[in-house]
Every structure is written in structure tokens, then in C-alpha cells.
mmCIF file of the N, C-alpha and C atoms, coordinates in Angstrom:
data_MODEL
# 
_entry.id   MODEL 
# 
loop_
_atom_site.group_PDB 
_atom_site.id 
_atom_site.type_symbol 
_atom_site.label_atom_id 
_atom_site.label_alt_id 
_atom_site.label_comp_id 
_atom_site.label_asym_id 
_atom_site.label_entity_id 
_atom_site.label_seq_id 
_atom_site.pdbx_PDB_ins_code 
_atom_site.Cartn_x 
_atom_site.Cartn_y 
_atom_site.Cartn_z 
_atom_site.occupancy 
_atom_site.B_iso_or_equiv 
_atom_site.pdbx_formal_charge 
_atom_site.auth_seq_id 
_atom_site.auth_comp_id 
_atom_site.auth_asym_id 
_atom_site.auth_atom_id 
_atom_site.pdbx_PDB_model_num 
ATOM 1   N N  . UNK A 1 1  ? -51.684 38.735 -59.495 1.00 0.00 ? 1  UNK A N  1 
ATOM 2   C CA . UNK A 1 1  ? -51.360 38.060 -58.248 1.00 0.00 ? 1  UNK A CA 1 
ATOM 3   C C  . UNK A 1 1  ? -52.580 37.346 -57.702 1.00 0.00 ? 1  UNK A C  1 
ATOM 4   N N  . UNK A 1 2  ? -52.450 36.420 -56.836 1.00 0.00 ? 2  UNK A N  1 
ATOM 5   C CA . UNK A 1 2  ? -53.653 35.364 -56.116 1.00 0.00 ? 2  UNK A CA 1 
ATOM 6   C C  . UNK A 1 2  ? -53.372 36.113 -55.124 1.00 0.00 ? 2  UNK A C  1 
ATOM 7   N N  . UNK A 1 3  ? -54.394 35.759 -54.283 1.00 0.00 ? 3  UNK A N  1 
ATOM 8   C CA . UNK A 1 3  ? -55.299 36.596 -52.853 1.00 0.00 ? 3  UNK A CA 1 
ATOM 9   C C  . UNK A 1 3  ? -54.000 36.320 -51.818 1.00 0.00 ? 3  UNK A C  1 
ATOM 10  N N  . UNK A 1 4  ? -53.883 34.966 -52.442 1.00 0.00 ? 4  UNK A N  1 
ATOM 11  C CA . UNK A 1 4  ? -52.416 34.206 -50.862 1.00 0.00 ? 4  UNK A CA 1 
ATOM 12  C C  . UNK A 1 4  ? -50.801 34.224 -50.900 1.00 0.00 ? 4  UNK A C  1 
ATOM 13  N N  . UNK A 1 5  ? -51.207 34.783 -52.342 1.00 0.00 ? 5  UNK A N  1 
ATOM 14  C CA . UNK A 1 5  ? -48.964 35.327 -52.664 1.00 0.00 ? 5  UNK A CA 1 
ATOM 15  C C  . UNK A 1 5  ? -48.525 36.119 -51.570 1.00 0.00 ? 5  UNK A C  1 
ATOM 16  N N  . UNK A 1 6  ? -49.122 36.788 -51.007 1.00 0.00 ? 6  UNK A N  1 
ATOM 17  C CA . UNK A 1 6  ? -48.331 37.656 -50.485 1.00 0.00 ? 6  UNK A CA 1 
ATOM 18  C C  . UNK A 1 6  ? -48.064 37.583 -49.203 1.00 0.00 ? 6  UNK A C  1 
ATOM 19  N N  . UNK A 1 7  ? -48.879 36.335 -48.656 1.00 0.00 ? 7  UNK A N  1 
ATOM 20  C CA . UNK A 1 7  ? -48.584 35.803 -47.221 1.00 0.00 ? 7  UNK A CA 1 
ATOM 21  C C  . UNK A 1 7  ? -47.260 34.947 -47.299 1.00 0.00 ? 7  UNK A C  1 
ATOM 22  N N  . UNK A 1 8  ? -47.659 33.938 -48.397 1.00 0.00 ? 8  UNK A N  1 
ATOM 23  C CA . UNK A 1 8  ? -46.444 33.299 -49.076 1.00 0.00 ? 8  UNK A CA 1 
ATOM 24  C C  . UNK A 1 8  ? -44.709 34.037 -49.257 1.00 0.00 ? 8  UNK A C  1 
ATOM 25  N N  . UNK A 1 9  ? -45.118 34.568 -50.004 1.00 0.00 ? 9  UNK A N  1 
ATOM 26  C CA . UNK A 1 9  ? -43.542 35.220 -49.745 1.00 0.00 ? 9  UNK A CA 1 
ATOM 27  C C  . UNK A 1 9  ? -43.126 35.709 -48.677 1.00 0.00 ? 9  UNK A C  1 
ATOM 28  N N  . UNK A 1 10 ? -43.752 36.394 -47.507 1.00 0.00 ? 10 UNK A N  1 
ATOM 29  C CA . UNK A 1 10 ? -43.270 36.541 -46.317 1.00 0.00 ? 10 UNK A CA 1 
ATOM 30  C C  . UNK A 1 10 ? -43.289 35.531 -45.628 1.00 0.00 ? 10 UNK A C  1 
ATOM 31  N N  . UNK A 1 11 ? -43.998 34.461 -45.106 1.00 0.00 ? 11 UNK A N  1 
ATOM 32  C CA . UNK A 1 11 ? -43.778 33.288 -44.715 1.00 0.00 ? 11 UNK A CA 1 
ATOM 33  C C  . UNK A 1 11 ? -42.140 32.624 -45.426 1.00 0.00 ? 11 UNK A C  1 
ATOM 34  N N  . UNK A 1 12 ? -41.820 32.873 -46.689 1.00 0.00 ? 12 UNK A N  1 
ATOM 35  C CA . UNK A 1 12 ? -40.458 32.465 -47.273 1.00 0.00 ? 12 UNK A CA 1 
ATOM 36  C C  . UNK A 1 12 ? -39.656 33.286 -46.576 1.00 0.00 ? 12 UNK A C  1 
ATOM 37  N N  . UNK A 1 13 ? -39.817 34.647 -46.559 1.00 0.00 ? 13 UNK A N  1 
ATOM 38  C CA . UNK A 1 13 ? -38.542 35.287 -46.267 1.00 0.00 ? 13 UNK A CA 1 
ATOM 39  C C  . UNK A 1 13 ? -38.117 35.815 -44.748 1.00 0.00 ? 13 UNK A C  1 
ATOM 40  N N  . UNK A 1 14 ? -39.651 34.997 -44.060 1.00 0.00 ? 14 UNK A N  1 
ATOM 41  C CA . UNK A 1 14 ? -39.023 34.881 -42.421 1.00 0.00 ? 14 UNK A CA 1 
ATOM 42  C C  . UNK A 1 14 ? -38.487 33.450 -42.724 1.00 0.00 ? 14 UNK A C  1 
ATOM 43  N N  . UNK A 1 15 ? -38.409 32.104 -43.215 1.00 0.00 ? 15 UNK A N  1 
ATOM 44  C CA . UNK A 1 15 ? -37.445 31.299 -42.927 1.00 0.00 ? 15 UNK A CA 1 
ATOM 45  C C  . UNK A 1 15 ? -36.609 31.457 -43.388 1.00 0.00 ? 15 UNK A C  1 
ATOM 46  N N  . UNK A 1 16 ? -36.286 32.271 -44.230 1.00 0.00 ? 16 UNK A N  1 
ATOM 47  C CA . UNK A 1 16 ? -34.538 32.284 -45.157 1.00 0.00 ? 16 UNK A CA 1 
ATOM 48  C C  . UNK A 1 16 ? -34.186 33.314 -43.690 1.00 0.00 ? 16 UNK A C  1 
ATOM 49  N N  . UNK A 1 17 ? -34.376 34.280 -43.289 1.00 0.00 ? 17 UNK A N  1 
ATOM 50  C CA . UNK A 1 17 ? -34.280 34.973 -42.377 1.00 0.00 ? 17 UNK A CA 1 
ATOM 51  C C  . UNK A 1 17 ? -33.691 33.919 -41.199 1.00 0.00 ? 17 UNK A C  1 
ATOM 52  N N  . UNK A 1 18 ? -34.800 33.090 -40.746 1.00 0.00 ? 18 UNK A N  1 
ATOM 53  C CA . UNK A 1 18 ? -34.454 32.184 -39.518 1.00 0.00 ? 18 UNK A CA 1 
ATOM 54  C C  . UNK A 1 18 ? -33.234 31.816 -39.891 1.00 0.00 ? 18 UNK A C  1 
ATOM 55  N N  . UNK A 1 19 ? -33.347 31.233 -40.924 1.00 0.00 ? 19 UNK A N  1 
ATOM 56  C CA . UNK A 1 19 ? -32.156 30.056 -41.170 1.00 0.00 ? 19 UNK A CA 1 
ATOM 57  C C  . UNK A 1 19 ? -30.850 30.919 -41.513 1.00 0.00 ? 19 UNK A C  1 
ATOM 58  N N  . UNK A 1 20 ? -30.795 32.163 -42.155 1.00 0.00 ? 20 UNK A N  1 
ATOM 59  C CA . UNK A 1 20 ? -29.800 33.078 -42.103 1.00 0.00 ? 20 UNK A CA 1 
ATOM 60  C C  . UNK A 1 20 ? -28.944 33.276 -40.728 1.00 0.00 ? 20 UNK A C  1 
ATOM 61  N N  . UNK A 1 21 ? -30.072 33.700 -39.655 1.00 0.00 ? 21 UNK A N  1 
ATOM 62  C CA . UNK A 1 21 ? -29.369 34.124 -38.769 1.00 0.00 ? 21 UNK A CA 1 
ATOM 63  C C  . UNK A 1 21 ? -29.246 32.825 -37.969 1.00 0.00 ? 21 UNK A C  1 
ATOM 64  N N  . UNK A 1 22 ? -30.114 31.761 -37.376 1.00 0.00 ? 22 UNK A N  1 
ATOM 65  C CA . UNK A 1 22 ? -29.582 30.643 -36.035 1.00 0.00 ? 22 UNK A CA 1 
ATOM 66  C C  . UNK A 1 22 ? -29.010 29.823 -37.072 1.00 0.00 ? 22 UNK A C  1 
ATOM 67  N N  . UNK A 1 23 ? -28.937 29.296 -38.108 1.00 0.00 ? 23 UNK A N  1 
ATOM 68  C CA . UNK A 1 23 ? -28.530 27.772 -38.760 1.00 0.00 ? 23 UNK A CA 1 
ATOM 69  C C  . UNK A 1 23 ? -27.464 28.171 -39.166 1.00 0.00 ? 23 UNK A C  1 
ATOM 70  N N  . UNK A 1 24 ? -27.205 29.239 -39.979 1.00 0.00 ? 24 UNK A N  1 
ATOM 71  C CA . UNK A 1 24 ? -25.624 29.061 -40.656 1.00 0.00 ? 24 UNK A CA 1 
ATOM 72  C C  . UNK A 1 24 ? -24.381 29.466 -40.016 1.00 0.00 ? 24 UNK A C  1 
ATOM 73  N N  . UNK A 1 25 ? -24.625 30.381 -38.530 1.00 0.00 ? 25 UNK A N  1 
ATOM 74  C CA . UNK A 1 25 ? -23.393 30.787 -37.976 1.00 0.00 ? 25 UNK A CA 1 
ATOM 75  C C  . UNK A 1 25 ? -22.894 29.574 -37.382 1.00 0.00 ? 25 UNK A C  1 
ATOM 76  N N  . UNK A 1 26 ? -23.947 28.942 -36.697 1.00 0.00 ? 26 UNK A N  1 
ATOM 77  C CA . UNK A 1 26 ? -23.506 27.694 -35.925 1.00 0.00 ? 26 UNK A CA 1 
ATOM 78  C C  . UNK A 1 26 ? -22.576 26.725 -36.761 1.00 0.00 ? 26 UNK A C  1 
ATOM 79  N N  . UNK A 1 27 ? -23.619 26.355 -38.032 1.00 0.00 ? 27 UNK A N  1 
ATOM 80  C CA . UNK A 1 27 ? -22.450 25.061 -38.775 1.00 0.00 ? 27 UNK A CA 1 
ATOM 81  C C  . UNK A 1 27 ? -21.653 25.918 -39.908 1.00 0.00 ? 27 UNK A C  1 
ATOM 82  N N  . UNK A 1 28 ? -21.076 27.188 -39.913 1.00 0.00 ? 28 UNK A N  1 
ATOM 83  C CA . UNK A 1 28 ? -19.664 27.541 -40.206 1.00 0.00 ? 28 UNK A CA 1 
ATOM 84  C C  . UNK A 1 28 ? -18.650 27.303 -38.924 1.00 0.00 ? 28 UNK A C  1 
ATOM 85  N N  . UNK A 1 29 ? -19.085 27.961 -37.941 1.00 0.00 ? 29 UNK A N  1 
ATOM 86  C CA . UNK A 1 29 ? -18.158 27.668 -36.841 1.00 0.00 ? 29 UNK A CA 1 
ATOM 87  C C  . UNK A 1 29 ? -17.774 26.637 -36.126 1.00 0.00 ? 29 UNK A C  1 
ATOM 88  N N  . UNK A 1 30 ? -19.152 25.345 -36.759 1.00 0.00 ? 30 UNK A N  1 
ATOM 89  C CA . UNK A 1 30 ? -18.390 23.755 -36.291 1.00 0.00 ? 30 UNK A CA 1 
ATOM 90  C C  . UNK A 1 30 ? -17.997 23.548 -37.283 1.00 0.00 ? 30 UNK A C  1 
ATOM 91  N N  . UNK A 1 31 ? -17.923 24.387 -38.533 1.00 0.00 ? 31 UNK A N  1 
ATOM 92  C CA . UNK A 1 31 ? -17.025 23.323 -39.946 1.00 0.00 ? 31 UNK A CA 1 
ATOM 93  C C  . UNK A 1 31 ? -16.104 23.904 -39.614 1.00 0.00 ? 31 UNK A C  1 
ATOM 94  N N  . UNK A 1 32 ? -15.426 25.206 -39.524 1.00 0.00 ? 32 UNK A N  1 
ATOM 95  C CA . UNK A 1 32 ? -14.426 25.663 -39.853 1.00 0.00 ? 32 UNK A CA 1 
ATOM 96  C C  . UNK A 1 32 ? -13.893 26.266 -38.933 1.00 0.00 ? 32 UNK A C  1 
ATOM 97  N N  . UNK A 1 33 ? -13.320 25.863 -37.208 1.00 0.00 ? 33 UNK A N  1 
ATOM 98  C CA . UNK A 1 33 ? -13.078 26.229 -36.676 1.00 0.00 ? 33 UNK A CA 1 
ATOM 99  C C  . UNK A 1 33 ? -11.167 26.792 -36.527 1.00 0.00 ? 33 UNK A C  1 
ATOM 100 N N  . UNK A 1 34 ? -10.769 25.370 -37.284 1.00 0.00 ? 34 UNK A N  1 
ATOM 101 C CA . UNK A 1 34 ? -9.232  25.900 -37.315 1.00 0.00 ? 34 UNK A CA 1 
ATOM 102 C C  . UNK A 1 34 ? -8.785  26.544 -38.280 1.00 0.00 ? 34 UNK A C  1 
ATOM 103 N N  . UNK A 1 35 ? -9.621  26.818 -39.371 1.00 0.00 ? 35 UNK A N  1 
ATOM 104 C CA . UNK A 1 35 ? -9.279  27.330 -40.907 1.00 0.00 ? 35 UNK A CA 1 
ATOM 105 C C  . UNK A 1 35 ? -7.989  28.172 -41.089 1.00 0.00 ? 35 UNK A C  1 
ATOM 106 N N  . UNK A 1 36 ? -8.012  29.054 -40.377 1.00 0.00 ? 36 UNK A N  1 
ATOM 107 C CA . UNK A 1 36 ? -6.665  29.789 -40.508 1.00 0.00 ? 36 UNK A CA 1 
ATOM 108 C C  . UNK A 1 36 ? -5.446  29.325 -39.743 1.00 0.00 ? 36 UNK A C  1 
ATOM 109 N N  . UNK A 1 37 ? -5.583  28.282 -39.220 1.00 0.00 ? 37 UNK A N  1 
ATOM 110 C CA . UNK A 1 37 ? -3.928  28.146 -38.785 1.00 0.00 ? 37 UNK A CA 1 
ATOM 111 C C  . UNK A 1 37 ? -3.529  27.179 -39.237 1.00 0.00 ? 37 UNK A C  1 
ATOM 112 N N  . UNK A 1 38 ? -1.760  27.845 -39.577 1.00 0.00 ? 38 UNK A N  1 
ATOM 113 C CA . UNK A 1 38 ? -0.859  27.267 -40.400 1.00 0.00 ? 38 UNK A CA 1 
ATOM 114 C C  . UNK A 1 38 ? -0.130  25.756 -39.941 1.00 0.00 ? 38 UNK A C  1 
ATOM 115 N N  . UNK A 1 39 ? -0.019  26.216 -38.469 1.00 0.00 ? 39 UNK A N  1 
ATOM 116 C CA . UNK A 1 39 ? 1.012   25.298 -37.781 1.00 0.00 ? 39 UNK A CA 1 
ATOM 117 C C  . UNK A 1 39 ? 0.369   25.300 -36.640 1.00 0.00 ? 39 UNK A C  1 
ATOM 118 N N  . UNK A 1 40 ? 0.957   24.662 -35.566 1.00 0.00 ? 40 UNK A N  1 
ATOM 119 C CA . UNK A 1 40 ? 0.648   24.208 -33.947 1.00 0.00 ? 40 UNK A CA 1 
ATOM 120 C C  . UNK A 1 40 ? 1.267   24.794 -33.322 1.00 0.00 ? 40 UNK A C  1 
ATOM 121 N N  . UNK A 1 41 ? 0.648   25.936 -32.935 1.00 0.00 ? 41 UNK A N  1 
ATOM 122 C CA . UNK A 1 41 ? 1.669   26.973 -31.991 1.00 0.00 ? 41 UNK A CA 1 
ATOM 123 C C  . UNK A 1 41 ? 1.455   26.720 -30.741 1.00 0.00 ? 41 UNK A C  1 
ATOM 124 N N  . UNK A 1 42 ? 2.669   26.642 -29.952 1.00 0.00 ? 42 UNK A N  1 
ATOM 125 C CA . UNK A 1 42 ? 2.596   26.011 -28.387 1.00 0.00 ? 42 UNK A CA 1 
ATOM 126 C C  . UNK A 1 42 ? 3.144   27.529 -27.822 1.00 0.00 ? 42 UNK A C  1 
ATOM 127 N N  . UNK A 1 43 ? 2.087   28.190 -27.120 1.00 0.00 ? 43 UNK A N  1 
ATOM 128 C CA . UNK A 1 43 ? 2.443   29.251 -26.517 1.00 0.00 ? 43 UNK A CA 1 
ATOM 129 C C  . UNK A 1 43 ? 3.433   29.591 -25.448 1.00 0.00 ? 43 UNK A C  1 
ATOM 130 N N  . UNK A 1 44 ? 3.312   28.095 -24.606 1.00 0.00 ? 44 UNK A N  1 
ATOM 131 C CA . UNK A 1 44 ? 3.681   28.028 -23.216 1.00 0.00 ? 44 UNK A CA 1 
ATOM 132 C C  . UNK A 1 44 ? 5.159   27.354 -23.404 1.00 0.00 ? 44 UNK A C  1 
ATOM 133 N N  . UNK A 1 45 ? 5.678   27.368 -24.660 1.00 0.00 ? 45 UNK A N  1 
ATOM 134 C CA . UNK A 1 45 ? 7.104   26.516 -24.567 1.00 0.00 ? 45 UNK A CA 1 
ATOM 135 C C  . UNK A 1 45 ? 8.543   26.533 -24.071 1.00 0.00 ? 45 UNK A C  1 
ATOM 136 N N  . UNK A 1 46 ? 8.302   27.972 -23.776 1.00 0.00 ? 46 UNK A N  1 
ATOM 137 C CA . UNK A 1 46 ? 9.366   29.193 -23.639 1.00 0.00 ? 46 UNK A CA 1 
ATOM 138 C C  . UNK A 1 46 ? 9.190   29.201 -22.032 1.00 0.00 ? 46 UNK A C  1 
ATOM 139 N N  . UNK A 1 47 ? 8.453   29.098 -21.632 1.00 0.00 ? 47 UNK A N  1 
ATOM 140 C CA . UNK A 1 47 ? 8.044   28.741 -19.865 1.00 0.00 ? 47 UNK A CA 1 
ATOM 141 C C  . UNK A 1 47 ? 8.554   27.583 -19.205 1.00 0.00 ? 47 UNK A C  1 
ATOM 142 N N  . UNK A 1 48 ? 8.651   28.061 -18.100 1.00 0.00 ? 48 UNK A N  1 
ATOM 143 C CA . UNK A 1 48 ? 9.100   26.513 -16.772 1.00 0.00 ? 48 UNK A CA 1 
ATOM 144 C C  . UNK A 1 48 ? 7.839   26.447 -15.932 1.00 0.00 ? 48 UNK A C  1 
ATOM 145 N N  . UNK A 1 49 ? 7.278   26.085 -15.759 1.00 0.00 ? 49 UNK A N  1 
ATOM 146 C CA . UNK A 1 49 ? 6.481   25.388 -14.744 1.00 0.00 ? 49 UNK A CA 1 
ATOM 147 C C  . UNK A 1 49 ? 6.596   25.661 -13.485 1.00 0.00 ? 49 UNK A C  1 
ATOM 148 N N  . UNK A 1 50 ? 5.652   26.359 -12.457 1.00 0.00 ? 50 UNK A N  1 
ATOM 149 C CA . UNK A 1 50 ? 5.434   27.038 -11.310 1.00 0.00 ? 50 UNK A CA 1 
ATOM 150 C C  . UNK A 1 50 ? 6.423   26.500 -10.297 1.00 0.00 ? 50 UNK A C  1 
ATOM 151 N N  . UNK A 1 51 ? 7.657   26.929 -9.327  1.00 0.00 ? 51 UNK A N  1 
ATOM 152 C CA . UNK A 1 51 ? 8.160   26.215 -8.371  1.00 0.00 ? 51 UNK A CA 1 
ATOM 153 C C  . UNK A 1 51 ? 6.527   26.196 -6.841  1.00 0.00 ? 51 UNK A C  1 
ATOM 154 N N  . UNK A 1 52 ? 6.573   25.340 -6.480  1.00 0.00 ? 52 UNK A N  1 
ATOM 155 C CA . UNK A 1 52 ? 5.585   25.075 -5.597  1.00 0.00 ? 52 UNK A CA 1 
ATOM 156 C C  . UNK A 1 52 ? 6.361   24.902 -4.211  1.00 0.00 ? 52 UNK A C  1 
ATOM 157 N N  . UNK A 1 53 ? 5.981   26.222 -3.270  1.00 0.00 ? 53 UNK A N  1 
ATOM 158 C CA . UNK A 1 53 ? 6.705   26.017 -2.198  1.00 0.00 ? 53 UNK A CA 1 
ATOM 159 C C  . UNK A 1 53 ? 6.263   25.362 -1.035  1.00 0.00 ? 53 UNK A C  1 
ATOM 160 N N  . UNK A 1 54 ? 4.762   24.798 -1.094  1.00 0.00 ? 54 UNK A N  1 
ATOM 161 C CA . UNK A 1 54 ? 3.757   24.153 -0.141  1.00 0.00 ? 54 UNK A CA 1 
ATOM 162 C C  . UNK A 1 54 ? 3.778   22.724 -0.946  1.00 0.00 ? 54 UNK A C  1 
ATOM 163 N N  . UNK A 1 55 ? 3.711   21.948 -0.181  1.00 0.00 ? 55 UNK A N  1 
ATOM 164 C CA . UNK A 1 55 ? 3.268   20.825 -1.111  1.00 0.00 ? 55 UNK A CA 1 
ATOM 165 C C  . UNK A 1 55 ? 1.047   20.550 -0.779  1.00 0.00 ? 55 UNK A C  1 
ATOM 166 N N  . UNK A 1 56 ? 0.530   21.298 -1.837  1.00 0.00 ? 56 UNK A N  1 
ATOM 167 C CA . UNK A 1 56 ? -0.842  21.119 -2.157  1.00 0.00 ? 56 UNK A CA 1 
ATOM 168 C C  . UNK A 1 56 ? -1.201  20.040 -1.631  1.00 0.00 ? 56 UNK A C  1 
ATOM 169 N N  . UNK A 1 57 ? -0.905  18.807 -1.853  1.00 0.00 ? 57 UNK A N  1 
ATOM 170 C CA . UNK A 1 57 ? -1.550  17.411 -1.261  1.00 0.00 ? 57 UNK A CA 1 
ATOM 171 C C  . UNK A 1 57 ? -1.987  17.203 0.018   1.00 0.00 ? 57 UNK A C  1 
ATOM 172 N N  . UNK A 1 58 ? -0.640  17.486 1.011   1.00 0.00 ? 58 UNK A N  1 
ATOM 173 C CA . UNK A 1 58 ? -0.642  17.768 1.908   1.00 0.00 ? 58 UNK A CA 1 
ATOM 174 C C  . UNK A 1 58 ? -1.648  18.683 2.746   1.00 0.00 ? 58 UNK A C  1 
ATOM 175 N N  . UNK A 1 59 ? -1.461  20.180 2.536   1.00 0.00 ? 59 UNK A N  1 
ATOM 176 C CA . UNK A 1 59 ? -2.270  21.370 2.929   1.00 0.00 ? 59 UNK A CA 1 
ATOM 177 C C  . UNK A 1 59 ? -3.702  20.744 2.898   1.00 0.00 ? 59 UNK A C  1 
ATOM 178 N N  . UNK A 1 60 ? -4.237  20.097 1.635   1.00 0.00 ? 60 UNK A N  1 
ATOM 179 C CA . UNK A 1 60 ? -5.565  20.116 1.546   1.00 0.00 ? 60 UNK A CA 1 
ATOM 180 C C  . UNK A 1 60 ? -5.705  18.480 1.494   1.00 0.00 ? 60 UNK A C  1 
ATOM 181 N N  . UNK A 1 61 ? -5.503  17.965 2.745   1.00 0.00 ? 61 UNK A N  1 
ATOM 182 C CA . UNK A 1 61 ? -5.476  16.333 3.002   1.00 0.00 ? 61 UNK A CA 1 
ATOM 183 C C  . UNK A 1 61 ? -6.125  15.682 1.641   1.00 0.00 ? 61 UNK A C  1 
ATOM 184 N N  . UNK A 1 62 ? -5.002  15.261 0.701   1.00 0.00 ? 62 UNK A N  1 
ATOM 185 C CA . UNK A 1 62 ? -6.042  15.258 -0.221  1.00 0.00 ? 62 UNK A CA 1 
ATOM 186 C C  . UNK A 1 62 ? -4.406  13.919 -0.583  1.00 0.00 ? 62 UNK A C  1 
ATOM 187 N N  . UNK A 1 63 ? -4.901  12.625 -0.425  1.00 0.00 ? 63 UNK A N  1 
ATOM 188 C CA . UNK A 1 63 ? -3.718  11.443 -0.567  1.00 0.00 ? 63 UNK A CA 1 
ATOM 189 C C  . UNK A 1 63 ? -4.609  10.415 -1.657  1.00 0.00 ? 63 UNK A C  1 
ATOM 190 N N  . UNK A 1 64 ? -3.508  9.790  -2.409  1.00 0.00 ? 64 UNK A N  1 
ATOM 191 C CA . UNK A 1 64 ? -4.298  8.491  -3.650  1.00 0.00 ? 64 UNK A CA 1 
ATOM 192 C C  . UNK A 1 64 ? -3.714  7.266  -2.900  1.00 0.00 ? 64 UNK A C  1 
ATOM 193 N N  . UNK A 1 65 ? -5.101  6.534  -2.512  1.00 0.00 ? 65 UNK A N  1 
ATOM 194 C CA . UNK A 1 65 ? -5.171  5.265  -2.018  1.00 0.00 ? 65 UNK A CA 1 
ATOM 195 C C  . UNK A 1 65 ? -4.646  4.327  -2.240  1.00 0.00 ? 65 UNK A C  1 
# 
């Protein structure tokens, strides 16, 4: 072995380290965020939409010009 191998390989195996843990979770989870789904599931389809017994606009002076 040379005097400086052995700084060397630890200097390597803190960046495989770095790059293990911050670089690859990030760009799996922006490549492959929808990977497992089959279809377009609309959760809310089966629902009606809130009856509103105040009219909001009103209450909170809030009018489009």
C-alpha cells in the first residue's frame, strides 16, 4: 500500500455514502412518483358537494368587480 490509500478510500466511501443517502432518494421520488397506479381513481365521485346555508360572499364583503 502507498502512505495516501487509505485516506483515499475513505474520502470514496464518504461520497458514495453522500450520494447514497441525499442524491438518490430525491431523483427516485421525482422519477417515479406515480409508478404504482393502475388507473385514475376519483375518490370524491360518490359525493355531492357541501349545501351552503350562508352565502360566503356576502358574510365576508368579498364582491368581483
Amino acid at each position: 500500500f502507498h502512505e495516501g490509500s487509505e485516506t483515499m478510500q475513505k474520502k470514496s466511501l464518504l461520497l458514495s455514502t453522500i450520494t447514497f443517502a441525499f442524491i438518490n432518494p430525491p431523483a427516485y421520488f421525482y422519477t417515479n412518483p406515480f409508478k404504482n397506479l393502475k388507473e385514475n381513481i376519483i375518490s370524491f365521485k360518490d359525493y355531492s358537494p357541501p349545501d351552503l346555508i350562508t352565502d360566503i360572499h356576502v358574510i365576508n364583503n368579498i364582491f368581483i368587480i
